[in-house]
VOGU-3710 file (C-alpha; in Angstrom, 3 decimals, decimal comma):
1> xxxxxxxxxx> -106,100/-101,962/-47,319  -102,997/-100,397/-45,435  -99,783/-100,453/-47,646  -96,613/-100,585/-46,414  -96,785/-100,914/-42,545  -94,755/-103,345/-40,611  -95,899/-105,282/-37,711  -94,085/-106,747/-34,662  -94,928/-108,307/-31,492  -94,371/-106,243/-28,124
11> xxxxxxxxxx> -95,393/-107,225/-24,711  -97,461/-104,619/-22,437  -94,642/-104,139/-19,817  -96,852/-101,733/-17,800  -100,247/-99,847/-16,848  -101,410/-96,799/-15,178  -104,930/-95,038/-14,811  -103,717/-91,300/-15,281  -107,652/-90,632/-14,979  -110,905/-92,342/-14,685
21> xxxxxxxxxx> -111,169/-93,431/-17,863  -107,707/-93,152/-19,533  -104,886/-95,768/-18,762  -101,615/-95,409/-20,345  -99,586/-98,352/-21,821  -96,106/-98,802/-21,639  -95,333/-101,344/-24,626  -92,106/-102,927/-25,384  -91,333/-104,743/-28,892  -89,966/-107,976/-28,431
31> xxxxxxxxxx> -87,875/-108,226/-31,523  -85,898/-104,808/-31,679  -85,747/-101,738/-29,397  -88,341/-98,901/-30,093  -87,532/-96,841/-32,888  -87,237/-93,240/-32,316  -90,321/-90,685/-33,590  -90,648/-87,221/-33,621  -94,109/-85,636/-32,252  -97,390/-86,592/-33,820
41> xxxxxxxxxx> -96,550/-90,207/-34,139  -98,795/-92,892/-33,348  -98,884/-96,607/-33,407  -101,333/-99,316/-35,099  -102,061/-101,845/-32,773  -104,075/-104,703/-33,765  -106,663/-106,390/-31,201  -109,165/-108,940/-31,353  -112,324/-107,066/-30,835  -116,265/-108,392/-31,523
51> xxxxxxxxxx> -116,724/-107,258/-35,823  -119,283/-107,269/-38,043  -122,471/-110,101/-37,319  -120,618/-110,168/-33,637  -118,001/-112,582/-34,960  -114,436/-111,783/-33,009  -111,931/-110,606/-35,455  -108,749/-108,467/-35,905  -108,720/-105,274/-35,900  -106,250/-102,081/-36,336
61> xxxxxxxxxx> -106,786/-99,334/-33,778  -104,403/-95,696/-33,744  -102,968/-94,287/-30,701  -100,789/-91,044/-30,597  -97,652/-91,859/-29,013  -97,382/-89,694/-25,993  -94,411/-87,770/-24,819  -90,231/-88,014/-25,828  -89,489/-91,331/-26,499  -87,026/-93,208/-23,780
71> xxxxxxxxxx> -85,348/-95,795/-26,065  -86,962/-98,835/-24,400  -90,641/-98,586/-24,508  -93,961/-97,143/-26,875  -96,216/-94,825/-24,640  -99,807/-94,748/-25,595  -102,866/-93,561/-23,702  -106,390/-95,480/-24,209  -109,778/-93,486/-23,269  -112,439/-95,630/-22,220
81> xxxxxxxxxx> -115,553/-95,606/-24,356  -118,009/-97,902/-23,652  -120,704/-97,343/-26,099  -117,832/-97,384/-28,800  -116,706/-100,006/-31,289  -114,830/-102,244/-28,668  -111,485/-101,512/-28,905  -111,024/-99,227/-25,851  -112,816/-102,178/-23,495  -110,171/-104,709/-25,433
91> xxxxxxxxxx> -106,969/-102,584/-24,857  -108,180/-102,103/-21,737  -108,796/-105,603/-20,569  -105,086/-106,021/-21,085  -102,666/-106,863/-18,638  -98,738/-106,538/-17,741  -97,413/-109,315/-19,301  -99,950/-109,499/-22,650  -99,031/-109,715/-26,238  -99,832/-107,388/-28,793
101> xxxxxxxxxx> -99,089/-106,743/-32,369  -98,119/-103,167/-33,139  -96,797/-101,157/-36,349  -93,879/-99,236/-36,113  -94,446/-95,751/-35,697  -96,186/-93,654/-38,542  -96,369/-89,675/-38,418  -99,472/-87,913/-40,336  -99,346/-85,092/-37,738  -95,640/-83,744/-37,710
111> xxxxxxxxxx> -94,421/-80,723/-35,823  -93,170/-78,141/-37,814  -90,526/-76,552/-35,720  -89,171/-73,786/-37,734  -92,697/-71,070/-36,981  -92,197/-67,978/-34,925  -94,885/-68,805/-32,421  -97,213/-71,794/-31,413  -100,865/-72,490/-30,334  -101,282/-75,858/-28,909
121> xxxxxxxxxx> -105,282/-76,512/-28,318  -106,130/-79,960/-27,312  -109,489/-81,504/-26,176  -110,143/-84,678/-23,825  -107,879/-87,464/-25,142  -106,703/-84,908/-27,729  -103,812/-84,230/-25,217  -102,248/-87,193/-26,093  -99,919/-86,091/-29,389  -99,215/-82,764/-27,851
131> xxxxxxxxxx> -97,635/-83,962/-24,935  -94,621/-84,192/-26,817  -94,769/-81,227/-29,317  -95,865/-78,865/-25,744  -92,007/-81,019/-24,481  -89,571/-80,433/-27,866  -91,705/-76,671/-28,439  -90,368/-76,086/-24,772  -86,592/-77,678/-25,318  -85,853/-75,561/-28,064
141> xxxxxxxxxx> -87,250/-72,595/-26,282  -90,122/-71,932/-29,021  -92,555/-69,168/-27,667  -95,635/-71,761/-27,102  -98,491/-71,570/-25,260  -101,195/-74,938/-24,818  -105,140/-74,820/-23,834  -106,470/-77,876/-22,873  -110,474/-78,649/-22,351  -111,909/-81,636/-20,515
151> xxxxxxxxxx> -115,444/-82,585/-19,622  -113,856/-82,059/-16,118  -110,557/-81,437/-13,796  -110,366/-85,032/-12,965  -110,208/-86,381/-16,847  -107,247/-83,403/-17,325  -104,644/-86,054/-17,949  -101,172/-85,378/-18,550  -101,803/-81,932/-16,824  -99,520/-82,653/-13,820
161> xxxxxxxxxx> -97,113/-83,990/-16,527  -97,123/-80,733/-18,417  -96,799/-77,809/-15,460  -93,461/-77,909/-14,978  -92,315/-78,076/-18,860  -95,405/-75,373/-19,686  -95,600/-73,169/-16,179  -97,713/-69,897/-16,570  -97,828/-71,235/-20,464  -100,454/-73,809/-20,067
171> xxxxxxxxxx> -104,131/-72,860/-19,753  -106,228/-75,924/-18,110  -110,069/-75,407/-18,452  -112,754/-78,129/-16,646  -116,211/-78,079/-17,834  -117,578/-79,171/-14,441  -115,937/-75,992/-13,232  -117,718/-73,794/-15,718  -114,645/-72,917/-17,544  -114,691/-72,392/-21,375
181> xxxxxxxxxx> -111,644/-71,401/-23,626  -111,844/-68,282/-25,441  -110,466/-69,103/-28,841  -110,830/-66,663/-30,682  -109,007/-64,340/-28,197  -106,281/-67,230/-28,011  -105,792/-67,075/-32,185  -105,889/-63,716/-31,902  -102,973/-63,634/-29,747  -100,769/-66,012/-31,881
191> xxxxxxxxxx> -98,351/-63,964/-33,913  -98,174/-63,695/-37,604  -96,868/-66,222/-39,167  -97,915/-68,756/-35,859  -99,056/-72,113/-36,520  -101,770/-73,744/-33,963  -101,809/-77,557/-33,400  -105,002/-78,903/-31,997  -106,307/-82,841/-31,540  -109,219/-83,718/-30,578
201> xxxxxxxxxx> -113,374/-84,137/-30,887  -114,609/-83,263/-33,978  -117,131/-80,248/-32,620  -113,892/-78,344/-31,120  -111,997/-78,484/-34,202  -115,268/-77,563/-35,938  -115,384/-74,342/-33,837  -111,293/-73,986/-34,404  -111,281/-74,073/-37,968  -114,553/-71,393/-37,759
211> xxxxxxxxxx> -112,624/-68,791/-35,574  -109,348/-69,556/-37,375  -111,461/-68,649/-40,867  -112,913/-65,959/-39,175  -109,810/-63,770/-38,812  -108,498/-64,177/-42,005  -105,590/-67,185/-41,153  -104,403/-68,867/-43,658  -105,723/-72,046/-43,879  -102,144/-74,375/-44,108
221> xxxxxxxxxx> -101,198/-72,249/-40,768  -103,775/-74,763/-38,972  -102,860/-78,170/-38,266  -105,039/-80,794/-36,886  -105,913/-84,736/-36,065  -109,150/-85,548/-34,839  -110,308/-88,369/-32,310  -113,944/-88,856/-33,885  -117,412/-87,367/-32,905  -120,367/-89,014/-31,501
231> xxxxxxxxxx> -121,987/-88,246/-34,930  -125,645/-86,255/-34,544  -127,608/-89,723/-34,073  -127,076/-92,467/-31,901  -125,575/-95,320/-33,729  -127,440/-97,639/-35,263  -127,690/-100,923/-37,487  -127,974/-99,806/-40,975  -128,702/-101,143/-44,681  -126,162/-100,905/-47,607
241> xxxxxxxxxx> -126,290/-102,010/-51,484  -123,172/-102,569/-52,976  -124,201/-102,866/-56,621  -120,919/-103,757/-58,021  -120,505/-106,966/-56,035  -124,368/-107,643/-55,832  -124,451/-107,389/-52,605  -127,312/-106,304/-49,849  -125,454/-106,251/-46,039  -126,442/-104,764/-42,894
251> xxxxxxxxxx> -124,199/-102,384/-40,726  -124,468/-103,541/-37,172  -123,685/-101,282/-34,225  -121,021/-102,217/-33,335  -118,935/-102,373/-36,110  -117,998/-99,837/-38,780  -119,431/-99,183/-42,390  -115,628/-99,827/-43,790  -115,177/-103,161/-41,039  -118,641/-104,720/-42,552
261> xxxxxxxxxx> -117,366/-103,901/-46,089  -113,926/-105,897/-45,503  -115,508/-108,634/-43,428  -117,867/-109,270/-46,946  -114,959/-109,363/-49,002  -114,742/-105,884/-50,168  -111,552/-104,271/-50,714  -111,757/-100,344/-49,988  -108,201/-98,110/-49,620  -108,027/-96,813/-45,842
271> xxxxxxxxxx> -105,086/-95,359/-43,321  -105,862/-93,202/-41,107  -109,262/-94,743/-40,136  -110,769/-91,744/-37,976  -112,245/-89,435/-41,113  -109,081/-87,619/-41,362  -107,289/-88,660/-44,596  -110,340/-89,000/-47,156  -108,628/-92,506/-48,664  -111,905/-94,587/-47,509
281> xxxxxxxxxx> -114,302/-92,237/-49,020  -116,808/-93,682/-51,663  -119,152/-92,346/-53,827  -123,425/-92,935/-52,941  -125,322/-93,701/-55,809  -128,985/-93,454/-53,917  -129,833/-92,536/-50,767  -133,175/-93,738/-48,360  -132,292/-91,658/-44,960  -129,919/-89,713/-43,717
291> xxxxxxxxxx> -125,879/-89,850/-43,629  -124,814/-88,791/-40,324  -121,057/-87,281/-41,551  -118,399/-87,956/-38,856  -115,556/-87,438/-40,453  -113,637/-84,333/-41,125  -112,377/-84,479/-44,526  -115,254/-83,687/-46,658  -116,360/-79,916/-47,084  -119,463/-78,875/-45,518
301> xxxxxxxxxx> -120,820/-78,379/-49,135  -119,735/-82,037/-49,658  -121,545/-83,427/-46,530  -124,792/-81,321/-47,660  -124,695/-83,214/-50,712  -124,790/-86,565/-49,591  -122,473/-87,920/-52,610  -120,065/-89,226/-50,768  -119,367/-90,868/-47,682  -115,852/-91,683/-45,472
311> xxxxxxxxxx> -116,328/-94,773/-45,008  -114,221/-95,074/-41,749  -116,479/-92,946/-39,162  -119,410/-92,265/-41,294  -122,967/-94,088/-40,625  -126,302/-93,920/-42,019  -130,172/-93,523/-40,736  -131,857/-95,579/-43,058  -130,549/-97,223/-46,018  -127,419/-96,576/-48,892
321> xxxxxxxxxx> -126,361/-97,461/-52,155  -122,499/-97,264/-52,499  -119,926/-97,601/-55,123  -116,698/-98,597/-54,210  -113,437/-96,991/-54,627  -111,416/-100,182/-54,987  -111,909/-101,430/-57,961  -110,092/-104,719/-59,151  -111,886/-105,020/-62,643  -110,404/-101,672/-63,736
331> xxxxx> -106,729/-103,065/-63,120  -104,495/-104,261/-65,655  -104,510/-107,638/-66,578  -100,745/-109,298/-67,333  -100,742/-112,119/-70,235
//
């Protein structure tokens, strides 16, 4: 359950692979022009994809907006994943001309603009909302500086894009080159009172938030979105008990434990849907296996516990016994 976001139709006006296995989309509403955003936005875009039992149905998928907005179109960027969920291989089975339905844009990653000093970090796909903080950071002429990881050179996208508005400012590292960002020397660097901005897998930020920690930062000085982790098991169909609405169901693959919970008929509170915001989370009454914790909202003392799980990104090895947050008996009844 998403409250408050609008939908409109736009038309896919163009594509482009900026690497192997990340095409950019150039969308264009139908009904209005594009309404402006500041950095950090992203768009919902809803797309038929294969859901729970392997029956097609809708569903919402996020995309960072990427770089200053040019009044006429939405810019996203779609990594290719094909042992994910489905949406990648929909979006990217698209073509000019095709249909979509998308939100209007939503910001739960803004740029604060008013810090002394900036560390931009992002990893693979990560790059994707910092292409246009690295662009308004450099406008203003805010002392920033960007590092930006990739498997390898060739899945570096936006890199060309960034040079000339970065220069000597951007730091490019390829794994199939060897290279490896020093972090901590990089936070080290960043002046008092700096704030670092960094998107992407959830092991990175994991090592981020560590260094940052570390050195004694304070905590609100880091800001960060995620784009998911592979979790430490290979996904897998799993069993869940949903006491409250007698129910017994079965996770499949390909679908998410919060997808097979609305496809039954279960309400649950969501947004951000990528283990960022916590509003999915539900409490586990009994546990038969092991809950493989994708998300990045829960403490580490949380995730050893196993009493909750986010819903969104989080999966199981074995079976669970959930409670759910949404719960309509508990509302008020009107005479």
């Amino acid at each position: 359950m998403i409250v408050n976001t609008e939908f409109s139709e736009a038309v896919v006006e163009s594509l482009h692979d900026v690497t192997p296995t990340v095409r950019e989309l150039r969308i264009r509403p139908i009904v209005h022009k594009p309404l402006p955003h500041d950095p950090g936005a992203h768009l919902q875009v809803q797309i038929l994809v294969a859901g729970a039992l392997g029956q097609p149905q809708v569903q919402t998928r996020h995309y960072s907006l990427v770089g200053e907005p040019d009044g006429e179109h939405y810019r996203i960027a779609v990594k290719r994943q094909d042992d994910g969920r489905g949406g990648s291989l929909a979006m990217w089975r698209l073509a000019a001309g095709d249909r979509l339905v998308v939100s209007s844009p939503q910001n739960h990653f803004p740029l604060d603009t008013r810090a002394p000093d900036y560390l931009l970090v992002a990893g693979g796909i990560g790059i994707t909302p910092m292409v246009m903080m690295a662009q308004r950071l450099a406008a203003r002429g805010a002392s920033v500086r960007m590092i930006y990881s990739a498997r390898s050179a060739a899945e570096l996208a936006f890199a060309e894009e960034l040079k000339p508005v970065l220069g000597d400012r951007l730091d490019l590292y390829a794994g199939d080159r060897g290279e490896h960002a020093d972090l901590a020397a990089a936070i080290d660097g960043l002046a008092h009172g700096g704030l670092l901005y960094t998107c992407g897998p959830v092991p990175m930020l994991d090592a981020i938030k560590l260094a940052w920690s570390r050195v004694g930062r304070p905590p609100q000085d880091l800001r960060f979105e995620t784009f998911g982790s592979g979790g430490s098991h290979a996904a897998q169909e799993f069993a869940v008990h949903v006491p409250r609405h007698g129910l017994q169901i079965t996770v499949p693959v390909g679908s998410s434990l919060l997808e097979t919970l609305e496809h039954h008929g279960i309400e649950a509170v969501s947004d951000c849907r990528r283990g960022e915001c916590g509003l999915c989370t539900l409490d586990v009454l009994s546990l038969d296996g092991e809950i493989d914790h994708r998300d990045v909202f829960l403490s580490d003392e949380e995730k050893h516990s196993n009493t909750r799980i986010c819903a969104c990104v989080s999966r199981v090895v074995g079976c669970i016994t959930l409670d759910t947050s949404y719960r309509p008996d508990t509302l008020p009844t009107h005479a």
